[in-house]
KEROLO-946365 format. One record per residue (C-alpha): residue in three letters; x, y, z. Coordinates in pm, whole numbers, padded with zeros to 5 digits, always signed. Each point is the difference from the previous one (the first is absolute). Layout:
<recs>
ALAXYZ...
</recs>
This chain:
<recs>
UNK-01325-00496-00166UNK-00288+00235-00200UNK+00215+00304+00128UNK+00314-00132-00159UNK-00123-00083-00337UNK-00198+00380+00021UNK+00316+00118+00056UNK+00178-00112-00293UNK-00117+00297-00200UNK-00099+00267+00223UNK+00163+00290-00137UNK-00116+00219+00315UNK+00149-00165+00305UNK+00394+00089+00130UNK-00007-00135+00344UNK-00169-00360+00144UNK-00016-00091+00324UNK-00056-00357+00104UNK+00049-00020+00356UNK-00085-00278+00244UNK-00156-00238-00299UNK+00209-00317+00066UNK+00066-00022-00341UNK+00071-00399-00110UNK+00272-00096-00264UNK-00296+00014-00262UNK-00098+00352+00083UNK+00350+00057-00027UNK+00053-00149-00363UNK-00336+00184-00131UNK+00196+00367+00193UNK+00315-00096-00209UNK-00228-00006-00316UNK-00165+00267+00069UNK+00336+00153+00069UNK+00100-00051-00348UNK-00226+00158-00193UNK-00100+00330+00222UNK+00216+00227-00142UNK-00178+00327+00271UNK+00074-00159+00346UNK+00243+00151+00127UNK-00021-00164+00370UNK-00106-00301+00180UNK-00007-00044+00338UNK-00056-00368+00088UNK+00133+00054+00392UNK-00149-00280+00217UNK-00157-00238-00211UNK+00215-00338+00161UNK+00182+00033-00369UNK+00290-00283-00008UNK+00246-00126-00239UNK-00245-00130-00274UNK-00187+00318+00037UNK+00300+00200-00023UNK+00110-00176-00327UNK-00340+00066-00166UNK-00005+00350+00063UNK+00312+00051-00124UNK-00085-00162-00333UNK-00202+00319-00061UNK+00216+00245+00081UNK+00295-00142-00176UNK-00218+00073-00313UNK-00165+00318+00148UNK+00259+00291-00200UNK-00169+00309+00206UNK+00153+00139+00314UNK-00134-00201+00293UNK-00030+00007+00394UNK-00083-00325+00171UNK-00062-00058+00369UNK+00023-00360+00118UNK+00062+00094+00387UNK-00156-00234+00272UNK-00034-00311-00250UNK+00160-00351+00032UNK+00279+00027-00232UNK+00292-00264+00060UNK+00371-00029-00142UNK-00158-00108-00309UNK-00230+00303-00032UNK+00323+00215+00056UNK+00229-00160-00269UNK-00312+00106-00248UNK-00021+00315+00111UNK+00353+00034+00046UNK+00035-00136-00445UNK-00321+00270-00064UNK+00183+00276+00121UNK+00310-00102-00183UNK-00177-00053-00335UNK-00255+00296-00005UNK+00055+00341-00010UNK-00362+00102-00017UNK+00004-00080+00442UNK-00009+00327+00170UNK-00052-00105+00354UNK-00081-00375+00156UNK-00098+00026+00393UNK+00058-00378+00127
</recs>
């Protein structure tokens, strides 16, 4: 969680990788915040972290406020129909999505 909320202003990093962290539904929610105010990430790549639905949903929170081109990578996670439909709605109501690996 402290590399979340020092991420909310870094002004220096593009790219974060997260692998293999088994990130819960409330490291997801504080992500989607911190999503929503970085305005230099460019990437995330959140592969294998046993993400699922809720998870899914809280990350996407953050990027549907998050107005800078972005690259996401949720491959090898846990995501169910559920987690689909919201990605499915993100893509269709953000342009600022570049690429989403899933």
């Amino acid at each position: 969680m402290l590399i979340t909320e020092a991420l909310k202003n870094n002004v220096n990093l593009g790219n974060l990788t997260l692998l293999h962290n088994r990130i819960t539904i409330q490291g997801a929610r504080v992500i989607g915040e911190m999503l929503k105010v970085n305005e230099h990430l460019k990437s995330i790549n959140l592969a294998f972290n046993e993400i699922g639905d809720g998870e899914t949903k809280a990350i996407s929170e953050g990027l549907k406020a998050n107005r800078k081109s972005f690259i996401v990578n949720l491959r090898s996670n846990e995501i169910g129909d559920e987690g689909g439909r919201v990605i499915i709605k993100l893509i269709a109501i953000t342009s600022s999505l570049k690429k989403i690996d899933s």
